[in-house]
FISE-57123 format. One record per atom (N, C-alpha, C): residue number from 1; residue in three letters; x, y, z. Coordinates in pm, 1 decimal, padded with zeros to 6 digits. Layout:
<torkol><nr>NUM</nr><rest>ALA</rest><east>X</east><north>Y</north><up>Z</up></torkol>
...
//
This chain:
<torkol><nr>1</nr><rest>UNK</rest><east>00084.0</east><north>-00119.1</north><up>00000.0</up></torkol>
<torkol><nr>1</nr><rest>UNK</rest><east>00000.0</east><north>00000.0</north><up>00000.0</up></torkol>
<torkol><nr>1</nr><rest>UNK</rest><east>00088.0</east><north>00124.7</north><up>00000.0</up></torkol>
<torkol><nr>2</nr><rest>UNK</rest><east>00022.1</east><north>00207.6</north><up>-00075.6</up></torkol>
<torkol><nr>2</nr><rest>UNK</rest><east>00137.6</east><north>00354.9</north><up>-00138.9</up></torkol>
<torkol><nr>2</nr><rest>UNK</rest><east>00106.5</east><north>00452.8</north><up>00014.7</up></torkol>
<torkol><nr>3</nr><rest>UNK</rest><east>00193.0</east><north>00481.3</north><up>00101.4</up></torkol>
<torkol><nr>3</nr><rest>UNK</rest><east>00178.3</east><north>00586.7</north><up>00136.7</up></torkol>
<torkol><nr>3</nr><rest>UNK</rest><east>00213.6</east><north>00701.1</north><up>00101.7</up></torkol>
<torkol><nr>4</nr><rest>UNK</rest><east>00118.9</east><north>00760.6</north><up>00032.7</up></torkol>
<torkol><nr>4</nr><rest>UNK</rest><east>00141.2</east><north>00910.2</north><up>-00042.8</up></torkol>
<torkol><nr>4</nr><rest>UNK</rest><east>00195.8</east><north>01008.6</north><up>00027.2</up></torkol>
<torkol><nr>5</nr><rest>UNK</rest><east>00137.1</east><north>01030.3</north><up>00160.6</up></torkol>
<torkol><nr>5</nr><rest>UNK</rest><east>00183.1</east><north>01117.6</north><up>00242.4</up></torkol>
<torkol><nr>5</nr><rest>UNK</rest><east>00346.3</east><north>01149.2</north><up>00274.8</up></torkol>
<torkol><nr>6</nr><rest>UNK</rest><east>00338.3</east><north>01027.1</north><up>00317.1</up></torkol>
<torkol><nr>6</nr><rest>UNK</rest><east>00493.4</east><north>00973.1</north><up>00364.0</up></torkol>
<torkol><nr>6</nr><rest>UNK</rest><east>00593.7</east><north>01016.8</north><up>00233.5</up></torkol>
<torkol><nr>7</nr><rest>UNK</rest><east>00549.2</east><north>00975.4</north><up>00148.0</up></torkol>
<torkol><nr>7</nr><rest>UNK</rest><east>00633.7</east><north>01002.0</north><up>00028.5</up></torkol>
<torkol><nr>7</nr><rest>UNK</rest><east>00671.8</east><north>01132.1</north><up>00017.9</up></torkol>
<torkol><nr>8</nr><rest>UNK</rest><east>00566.9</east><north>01234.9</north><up>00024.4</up></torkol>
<torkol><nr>8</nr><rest>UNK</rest><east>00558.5</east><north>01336.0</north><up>-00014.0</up></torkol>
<torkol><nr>8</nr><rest>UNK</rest><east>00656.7</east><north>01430.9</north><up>00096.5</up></torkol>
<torkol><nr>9</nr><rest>UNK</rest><east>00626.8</east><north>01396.4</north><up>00224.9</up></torkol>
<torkol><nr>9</nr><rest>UNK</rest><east>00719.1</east><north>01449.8</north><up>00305.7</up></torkol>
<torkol><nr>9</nr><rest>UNK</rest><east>00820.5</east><north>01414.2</north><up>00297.0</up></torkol>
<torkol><nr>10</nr><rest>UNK</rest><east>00908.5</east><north>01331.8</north><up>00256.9</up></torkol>
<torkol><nr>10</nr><rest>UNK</rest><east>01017.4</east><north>01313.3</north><up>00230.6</up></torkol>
<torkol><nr>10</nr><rest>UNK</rest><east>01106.0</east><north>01328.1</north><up>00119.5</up></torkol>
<torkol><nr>11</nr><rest>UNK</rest><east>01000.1</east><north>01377.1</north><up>00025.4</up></torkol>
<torkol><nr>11</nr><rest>UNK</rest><east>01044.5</east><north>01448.1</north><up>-00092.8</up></torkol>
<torkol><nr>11</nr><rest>UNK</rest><east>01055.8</east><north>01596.2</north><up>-00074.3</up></torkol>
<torkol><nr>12</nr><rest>UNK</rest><east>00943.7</east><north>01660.6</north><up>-00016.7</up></torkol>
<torkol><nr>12</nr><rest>UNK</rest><east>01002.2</east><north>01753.6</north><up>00026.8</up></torkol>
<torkol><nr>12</nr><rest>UNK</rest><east>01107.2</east><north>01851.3</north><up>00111.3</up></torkol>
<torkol><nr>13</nr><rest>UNK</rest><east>01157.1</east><north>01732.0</north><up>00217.5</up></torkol>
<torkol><nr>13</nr><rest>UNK</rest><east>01255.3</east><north>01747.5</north><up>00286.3</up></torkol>
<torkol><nr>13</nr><rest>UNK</rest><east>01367.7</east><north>01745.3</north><up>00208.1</up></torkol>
<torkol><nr>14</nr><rest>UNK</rest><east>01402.5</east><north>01591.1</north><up>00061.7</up></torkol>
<torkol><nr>14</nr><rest>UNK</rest><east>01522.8</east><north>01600.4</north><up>00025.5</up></torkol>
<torkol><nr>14</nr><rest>UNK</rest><east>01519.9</east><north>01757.1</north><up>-00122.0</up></torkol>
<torkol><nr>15</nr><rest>UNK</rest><east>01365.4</east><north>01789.8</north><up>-00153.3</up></torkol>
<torkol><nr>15</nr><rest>UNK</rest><east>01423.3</east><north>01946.4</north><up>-00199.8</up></torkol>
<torkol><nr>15</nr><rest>UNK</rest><east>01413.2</east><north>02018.9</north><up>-00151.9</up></torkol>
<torkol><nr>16</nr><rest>UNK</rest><east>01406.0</east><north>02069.6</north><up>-00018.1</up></torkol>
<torkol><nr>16</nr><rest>UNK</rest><east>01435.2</east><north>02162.0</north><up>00086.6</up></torkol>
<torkol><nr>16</nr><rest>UNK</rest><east>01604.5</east><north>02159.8</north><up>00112.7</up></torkol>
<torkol><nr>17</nr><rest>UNK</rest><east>01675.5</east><north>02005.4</north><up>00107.7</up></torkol>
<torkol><nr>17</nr><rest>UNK</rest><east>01804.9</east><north>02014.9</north><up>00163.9</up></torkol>
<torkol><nr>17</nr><rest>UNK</rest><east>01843.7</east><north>01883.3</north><up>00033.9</up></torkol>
<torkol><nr>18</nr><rest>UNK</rest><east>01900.9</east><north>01916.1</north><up>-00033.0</up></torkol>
<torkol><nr>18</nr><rest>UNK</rest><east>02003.7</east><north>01775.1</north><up>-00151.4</up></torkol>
<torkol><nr>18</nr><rest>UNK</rest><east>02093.8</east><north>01752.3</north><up>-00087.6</up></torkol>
<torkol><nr>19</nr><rest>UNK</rest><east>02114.2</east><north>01783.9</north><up>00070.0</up></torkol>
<torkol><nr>19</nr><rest>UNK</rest><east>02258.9</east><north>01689.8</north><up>00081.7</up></torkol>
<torkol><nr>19</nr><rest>UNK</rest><east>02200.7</east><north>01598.2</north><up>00245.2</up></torkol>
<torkol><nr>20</nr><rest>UNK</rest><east>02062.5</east><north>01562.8</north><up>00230.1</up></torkol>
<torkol><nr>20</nr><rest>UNK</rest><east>02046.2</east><north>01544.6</north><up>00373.9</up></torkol>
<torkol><nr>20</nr><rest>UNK</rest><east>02008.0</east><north>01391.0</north><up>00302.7</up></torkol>
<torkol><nr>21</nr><rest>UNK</rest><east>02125.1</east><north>01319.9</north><up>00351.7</up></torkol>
<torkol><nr>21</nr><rest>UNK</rest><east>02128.5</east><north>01132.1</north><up>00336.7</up></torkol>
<torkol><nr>21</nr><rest>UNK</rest><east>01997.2</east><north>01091.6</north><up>00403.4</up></torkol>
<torkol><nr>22</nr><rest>UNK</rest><east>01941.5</east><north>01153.5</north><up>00544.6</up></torkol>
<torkol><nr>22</nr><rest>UNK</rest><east>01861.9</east><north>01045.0</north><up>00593.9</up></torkol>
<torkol><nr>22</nr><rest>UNK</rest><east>01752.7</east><north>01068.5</north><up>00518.9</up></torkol>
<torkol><nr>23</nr><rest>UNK</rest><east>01730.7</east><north>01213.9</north><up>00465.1</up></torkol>
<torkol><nr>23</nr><rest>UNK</rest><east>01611.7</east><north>01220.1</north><up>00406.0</up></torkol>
<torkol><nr>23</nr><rest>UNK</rest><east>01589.1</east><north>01131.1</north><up>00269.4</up></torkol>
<torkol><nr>24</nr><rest>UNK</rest><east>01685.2</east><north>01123.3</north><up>00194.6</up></torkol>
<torkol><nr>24</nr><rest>UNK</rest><east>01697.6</east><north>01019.8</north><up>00074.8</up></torkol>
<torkol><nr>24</nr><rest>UNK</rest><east>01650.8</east><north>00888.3</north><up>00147.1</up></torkol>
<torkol><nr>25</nr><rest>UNK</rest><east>01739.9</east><north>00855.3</north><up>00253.9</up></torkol>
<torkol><nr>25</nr><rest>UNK</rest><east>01764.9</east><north>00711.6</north><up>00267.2</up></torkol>
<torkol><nr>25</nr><rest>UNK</rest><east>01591.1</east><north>00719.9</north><up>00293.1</up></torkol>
<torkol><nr>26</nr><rest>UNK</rest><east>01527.2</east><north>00760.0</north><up>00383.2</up></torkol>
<torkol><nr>26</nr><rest>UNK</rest><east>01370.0</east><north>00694.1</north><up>00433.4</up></torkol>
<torkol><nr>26</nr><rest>UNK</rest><east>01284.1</east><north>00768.8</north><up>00344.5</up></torkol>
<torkol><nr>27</nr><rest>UNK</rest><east>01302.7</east><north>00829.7</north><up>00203.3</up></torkol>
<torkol><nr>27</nr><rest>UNK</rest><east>01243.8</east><north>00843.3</north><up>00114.1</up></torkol>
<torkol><nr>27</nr><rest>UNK</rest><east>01244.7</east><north>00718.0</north><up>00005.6</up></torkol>
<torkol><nr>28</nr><rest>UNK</rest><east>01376.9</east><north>00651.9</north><up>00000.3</up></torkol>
<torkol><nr>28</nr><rest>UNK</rest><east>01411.1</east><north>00547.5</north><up>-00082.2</up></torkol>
<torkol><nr>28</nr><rest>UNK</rest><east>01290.0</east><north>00434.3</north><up>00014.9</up></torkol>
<torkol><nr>29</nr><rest>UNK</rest><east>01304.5</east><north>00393.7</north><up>00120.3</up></torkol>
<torkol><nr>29</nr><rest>UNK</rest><east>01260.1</east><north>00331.5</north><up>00238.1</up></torkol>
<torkol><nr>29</nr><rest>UNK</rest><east>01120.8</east><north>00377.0</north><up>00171.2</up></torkol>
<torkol><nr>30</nr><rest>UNK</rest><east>01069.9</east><north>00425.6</north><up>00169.7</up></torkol>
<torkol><nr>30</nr><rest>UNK</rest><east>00906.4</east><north>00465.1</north><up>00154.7</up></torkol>
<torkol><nr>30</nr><rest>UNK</rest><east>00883.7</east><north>00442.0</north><up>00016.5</up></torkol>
<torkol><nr>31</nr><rest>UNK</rest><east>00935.9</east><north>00432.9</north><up>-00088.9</up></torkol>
<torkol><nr>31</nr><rest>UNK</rest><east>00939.4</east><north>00419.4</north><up>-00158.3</up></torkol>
<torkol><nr>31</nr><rest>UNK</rest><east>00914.1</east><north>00265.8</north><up>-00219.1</up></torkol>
<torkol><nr>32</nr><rest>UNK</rest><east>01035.8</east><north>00138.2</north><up>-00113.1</up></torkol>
<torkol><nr>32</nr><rest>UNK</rest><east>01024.0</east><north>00044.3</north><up>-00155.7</up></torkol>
<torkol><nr>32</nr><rest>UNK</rest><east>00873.6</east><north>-00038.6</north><up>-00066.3</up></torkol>
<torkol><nr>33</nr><rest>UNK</rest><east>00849.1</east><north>00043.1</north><up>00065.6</up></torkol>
<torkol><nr>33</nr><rest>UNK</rest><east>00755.1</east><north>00024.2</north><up>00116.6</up></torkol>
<torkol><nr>33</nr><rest>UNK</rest><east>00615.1</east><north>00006.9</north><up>00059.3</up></torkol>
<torkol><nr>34</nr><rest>UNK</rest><east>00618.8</east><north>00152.8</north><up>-00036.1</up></torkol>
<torkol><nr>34</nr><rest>UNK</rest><east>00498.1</east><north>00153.4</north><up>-00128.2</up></torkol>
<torkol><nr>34</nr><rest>UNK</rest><east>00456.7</east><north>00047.7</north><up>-00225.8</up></torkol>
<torkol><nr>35</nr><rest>UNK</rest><east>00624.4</east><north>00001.3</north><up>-00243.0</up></torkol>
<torkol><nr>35</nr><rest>UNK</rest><east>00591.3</east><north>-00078.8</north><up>-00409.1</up></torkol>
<torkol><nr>35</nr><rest>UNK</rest><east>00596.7</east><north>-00011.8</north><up>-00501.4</up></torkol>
<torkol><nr>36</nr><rest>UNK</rest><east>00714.6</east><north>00095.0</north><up>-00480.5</up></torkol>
<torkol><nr>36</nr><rest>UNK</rest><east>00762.5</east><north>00147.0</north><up>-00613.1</up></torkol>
<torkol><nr>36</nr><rest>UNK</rest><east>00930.0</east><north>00126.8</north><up>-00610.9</up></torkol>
<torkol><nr>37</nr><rest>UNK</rest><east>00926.4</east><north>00036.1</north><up>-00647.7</up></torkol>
<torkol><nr>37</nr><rest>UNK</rest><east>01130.9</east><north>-00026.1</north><up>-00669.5</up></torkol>
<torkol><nr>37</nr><rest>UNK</rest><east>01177.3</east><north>00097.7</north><up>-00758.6</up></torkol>
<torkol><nr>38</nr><rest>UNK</rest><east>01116.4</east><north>00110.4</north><up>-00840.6</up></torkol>
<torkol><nr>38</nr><rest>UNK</rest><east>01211.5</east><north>00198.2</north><up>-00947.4</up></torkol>
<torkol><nr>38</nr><rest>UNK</rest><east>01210.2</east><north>00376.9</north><up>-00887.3</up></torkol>
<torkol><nr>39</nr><rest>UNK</rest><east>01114.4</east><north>00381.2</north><up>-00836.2</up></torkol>
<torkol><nr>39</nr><rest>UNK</rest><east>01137.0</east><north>00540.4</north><up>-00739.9</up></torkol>
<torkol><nr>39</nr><rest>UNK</rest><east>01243.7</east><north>00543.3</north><up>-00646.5</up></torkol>
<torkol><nr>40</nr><rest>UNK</rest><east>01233.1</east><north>00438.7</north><up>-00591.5</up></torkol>
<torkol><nr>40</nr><rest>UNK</rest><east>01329.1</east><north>00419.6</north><up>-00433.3</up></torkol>
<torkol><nr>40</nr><rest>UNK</rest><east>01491.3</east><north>00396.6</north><up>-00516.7</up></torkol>
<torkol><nr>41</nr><rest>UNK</rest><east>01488.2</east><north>00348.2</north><up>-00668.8</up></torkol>
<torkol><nr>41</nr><rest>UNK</rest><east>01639.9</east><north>00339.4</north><up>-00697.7</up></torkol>
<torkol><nr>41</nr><rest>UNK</rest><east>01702.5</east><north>00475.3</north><up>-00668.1</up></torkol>
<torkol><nr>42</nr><rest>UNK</rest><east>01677.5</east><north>00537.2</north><up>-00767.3</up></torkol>
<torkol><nr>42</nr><rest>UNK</rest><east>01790.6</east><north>00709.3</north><up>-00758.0</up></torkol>
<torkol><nr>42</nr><rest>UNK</rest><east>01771.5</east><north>00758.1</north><up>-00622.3</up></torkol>
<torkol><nr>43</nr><rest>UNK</rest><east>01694.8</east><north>00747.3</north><up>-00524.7</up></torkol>
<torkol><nr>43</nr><rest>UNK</rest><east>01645.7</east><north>00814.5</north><up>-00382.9</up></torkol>
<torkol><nr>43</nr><rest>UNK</rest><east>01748.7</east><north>00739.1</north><up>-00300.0</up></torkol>
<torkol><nr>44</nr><rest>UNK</rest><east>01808.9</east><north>00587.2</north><up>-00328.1</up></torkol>
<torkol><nr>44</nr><rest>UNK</rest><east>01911.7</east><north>00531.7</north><up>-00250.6</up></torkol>
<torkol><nr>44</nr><rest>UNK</rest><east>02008.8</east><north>00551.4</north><up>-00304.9</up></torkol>
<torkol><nr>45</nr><rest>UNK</rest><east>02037.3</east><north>00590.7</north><up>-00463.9</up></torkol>
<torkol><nr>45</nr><rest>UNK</rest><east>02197.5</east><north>00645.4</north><up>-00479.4</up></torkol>
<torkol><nr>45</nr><rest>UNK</rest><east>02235.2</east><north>00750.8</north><up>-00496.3</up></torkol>
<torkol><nr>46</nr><rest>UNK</rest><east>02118.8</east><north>00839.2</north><up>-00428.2</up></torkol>
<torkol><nr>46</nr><rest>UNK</rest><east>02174.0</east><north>00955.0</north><up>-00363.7</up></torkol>
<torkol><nr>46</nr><rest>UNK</rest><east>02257.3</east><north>00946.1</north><up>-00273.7</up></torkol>
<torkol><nr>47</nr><rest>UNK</rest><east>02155.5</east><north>00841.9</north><up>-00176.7</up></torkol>
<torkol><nr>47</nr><rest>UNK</rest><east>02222.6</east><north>00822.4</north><up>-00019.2</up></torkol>
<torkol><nr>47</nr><rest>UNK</rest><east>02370.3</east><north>00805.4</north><up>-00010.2</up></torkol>
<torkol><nr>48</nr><rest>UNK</rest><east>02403.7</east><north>00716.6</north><up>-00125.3</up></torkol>
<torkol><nr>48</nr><rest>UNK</rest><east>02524.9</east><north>00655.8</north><up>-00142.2</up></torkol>
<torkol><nr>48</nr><rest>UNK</rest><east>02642.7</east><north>00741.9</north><up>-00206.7</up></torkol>
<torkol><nr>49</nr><rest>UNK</rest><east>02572.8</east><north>00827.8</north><up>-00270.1</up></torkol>
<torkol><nr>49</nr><rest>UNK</rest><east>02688.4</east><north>00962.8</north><up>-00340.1</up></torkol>
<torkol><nr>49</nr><rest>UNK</rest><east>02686.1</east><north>01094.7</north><up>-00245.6</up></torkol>
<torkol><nr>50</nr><rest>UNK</rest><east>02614.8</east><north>01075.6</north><up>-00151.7</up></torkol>
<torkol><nr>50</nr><rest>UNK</rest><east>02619.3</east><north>01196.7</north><up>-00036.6</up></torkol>
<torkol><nr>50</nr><rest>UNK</rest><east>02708.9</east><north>01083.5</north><up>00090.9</up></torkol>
<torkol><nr>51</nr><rest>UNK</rest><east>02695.0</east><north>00996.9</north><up>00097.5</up></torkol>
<torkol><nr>51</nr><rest>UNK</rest><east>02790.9</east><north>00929.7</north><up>00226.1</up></torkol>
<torkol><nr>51</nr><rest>UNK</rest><east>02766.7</east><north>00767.0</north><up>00196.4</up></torkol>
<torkol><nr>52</nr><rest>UNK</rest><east>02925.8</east><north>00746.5</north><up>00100.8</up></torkol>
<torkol><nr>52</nr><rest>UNK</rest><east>02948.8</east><north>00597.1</north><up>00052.7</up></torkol>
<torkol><nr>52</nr><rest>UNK</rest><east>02972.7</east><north>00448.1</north><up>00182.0</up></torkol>
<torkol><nr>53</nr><rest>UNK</rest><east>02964.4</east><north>00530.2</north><up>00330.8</up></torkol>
<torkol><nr>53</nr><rest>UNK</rest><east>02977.1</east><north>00431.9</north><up>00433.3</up></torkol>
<torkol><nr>53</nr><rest>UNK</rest><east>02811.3</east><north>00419.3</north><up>00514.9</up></torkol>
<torkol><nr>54</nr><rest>UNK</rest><east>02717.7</east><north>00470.2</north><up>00399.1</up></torkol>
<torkol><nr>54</nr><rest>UNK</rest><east>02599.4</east><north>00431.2</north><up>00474.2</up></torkol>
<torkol><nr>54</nr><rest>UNK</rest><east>02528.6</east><north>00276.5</north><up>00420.0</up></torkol>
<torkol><nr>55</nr><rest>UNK</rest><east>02573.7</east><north>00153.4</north><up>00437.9</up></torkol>
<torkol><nr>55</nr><rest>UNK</rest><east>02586.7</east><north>00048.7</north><up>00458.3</up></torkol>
<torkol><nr>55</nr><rest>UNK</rest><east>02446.2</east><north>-00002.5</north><up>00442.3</up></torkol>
<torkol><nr>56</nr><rest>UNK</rest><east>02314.8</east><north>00056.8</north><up>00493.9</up></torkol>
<torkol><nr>56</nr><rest>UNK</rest><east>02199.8</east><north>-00021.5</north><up>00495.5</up></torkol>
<torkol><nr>56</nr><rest>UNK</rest><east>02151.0</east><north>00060.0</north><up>00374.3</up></torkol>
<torkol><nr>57</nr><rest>UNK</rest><east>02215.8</east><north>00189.7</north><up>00289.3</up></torkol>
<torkol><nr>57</nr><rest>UNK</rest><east>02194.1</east><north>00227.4</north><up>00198.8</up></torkol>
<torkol><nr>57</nr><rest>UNK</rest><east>02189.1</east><north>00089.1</north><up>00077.7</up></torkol>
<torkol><nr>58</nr><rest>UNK</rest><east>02331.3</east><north>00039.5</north><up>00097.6</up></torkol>
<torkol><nr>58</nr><rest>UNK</rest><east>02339.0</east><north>-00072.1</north><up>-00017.7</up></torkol>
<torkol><nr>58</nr><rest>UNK</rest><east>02232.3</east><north>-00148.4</north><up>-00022.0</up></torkol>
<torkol><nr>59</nr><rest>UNK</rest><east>02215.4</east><north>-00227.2</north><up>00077.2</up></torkol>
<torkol><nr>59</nr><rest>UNK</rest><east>02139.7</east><north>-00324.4</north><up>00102.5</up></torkol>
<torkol><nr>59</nr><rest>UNK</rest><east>01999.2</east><north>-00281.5</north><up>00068.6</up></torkol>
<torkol><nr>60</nr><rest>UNK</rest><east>01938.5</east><north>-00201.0</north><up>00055.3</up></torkol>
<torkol><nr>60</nr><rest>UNK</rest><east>01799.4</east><north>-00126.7</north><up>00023.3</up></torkol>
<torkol><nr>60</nr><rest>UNK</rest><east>01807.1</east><north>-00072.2</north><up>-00123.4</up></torkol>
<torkol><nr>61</nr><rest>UNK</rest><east>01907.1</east><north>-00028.4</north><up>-00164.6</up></torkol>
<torkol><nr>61</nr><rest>UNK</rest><east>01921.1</east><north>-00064.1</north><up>-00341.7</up></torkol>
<torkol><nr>61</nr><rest>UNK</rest><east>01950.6</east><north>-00167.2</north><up>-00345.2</up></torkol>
<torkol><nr>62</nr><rest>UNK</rest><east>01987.3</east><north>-00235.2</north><up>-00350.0</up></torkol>
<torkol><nr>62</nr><rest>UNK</rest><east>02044.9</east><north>-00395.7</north><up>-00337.1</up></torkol>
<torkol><nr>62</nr><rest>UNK</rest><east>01866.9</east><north>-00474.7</north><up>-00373.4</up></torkol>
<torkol><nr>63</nr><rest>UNK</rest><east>01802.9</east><north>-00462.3</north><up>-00273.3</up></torkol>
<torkol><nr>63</nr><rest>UNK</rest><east>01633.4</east><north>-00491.2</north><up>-00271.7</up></torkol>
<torkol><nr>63</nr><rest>UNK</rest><east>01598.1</east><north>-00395.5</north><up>-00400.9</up></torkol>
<torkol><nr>64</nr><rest>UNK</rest><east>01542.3</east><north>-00324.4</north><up>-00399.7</up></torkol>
<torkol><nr>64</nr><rest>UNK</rest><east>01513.4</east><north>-00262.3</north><up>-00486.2</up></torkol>
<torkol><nr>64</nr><rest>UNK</rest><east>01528.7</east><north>-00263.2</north><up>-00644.6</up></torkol>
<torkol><nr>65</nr><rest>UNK</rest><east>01673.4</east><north>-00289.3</north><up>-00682.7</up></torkol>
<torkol><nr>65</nr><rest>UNK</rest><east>01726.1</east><north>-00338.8</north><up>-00815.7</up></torkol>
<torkol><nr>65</nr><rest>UNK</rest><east>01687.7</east><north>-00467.2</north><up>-00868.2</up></torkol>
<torkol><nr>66</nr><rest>UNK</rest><east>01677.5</east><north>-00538.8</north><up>-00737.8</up></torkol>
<torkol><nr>66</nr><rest>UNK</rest><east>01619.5</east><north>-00661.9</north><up>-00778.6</up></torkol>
<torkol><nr>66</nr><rest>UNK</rest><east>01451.1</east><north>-00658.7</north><up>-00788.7</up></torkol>
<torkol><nr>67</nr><rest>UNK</rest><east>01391.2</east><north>-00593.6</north><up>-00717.5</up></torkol>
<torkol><nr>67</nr><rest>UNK</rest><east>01263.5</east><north>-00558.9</north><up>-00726.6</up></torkol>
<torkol><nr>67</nr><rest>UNK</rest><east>01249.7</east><north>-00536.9</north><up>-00898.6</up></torkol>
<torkol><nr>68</nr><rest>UNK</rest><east>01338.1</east><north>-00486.6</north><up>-00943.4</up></torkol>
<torkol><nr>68</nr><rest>UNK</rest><east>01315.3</east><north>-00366.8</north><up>-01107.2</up></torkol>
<torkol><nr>68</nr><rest>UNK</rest><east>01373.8</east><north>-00505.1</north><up>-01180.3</up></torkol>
<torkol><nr>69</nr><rest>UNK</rest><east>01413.6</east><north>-00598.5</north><up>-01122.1</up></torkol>
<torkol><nr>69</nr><rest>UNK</rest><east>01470.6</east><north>-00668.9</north><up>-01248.2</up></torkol>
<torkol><nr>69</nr><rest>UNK</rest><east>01602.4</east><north>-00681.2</north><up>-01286.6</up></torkol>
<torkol><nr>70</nr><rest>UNK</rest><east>01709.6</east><north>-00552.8</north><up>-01229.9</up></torkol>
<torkol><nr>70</nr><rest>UNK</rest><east>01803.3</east><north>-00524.7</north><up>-01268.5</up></torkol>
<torkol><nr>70</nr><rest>UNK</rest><east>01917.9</east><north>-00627.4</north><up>-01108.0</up></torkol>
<torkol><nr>71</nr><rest>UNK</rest><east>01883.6</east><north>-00745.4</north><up>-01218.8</up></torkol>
<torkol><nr>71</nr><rest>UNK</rest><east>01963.1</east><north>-00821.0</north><up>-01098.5</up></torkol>
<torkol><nr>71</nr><rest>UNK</rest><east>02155.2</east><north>-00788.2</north><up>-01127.3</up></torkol>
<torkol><nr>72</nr><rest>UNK</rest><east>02197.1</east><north>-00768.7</north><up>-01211.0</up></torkol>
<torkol><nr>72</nr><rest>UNK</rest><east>02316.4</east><north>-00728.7</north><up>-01281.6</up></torkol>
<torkol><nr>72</nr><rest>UNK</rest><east>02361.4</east><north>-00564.8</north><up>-01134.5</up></torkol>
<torkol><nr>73</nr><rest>UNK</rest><east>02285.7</east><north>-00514.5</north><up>-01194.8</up></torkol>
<torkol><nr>73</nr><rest>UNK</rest><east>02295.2</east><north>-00392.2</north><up>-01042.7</up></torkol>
<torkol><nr>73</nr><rest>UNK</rest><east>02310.2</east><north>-00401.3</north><up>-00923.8</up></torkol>
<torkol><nr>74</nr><rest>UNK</rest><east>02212.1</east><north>-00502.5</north><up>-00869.1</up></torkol>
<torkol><nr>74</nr><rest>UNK</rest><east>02223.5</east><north>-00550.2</north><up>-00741.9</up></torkol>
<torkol><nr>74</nr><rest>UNK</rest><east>02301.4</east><north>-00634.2</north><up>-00715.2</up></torkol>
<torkol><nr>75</nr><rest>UNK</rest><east>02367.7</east><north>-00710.9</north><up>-00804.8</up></torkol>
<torkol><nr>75</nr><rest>UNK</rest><east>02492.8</east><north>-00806.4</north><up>-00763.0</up></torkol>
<torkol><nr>75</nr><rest>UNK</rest><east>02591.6</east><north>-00665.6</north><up>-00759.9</up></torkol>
<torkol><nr>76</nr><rest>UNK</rest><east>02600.4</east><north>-00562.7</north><up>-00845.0</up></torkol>
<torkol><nr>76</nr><rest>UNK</rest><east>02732.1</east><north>-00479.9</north><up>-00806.7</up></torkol>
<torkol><nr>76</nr><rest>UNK</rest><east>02713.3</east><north>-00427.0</north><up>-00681.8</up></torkol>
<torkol><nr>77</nr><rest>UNK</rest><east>02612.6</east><north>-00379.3</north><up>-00678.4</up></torkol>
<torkol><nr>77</nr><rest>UNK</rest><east>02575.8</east><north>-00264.9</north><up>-00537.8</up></torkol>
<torkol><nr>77</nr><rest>UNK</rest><east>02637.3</east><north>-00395.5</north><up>-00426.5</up></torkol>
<torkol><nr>78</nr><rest>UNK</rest><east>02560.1</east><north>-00514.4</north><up>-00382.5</up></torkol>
<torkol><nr>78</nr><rest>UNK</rest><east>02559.6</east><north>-00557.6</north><up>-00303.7</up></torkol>
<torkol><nr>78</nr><rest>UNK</rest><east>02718.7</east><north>-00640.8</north><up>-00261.6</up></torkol>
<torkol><nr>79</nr><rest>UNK</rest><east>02791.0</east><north>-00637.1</north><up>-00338.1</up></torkol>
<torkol><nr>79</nr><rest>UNK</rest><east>02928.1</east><north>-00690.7</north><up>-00324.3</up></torkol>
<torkol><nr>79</nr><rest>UNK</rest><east>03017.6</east><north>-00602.7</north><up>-00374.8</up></torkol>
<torkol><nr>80</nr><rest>UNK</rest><east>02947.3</east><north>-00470.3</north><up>-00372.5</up></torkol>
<torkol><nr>80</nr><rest>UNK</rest><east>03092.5</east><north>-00347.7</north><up>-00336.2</up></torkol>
<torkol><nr>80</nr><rest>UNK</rest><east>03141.6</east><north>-00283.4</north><up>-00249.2</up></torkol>
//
């Protein structure tokens, strides 16, 4: 089930601030929550190009890529 709300606040937080990781990361998070894999991709490699040691970042693109199909992605993400 899509929480719209949720989404929405957390989109607005990451264009209020582009360098705030947590807001990506539990926008990506809401994202895969909803059942949208392919929204939550770029929203987690933000996370990962604003701070490359956020670790449960991978693992949530990691889900996600595979959600989209793009199992080729998620084998890189997840064993880099």
């Amino acid at each position: 089930m899509i929480d719209q709300e949720r989404i929405d606040k957390f989109k607005a937080m990451t264009q209020a601030d582009p360098t705030n990781e947590l807001g990506f990361f539990s926008l990506g998070r809401a994202y895969l929550d909803g059942g949208q894999p392919a929204d939550a991709v770029p929203a987690l490699q933000r996370v990962i190009a604003l701070n490359p040691s956020f670790s449960k970042a991978y693992s949530l693109l990691g889900t996600a890529q595979r959600a989209t199909g793009d199992q080729a992605g998620a084998i890189q993400t997840l064993t880099n």
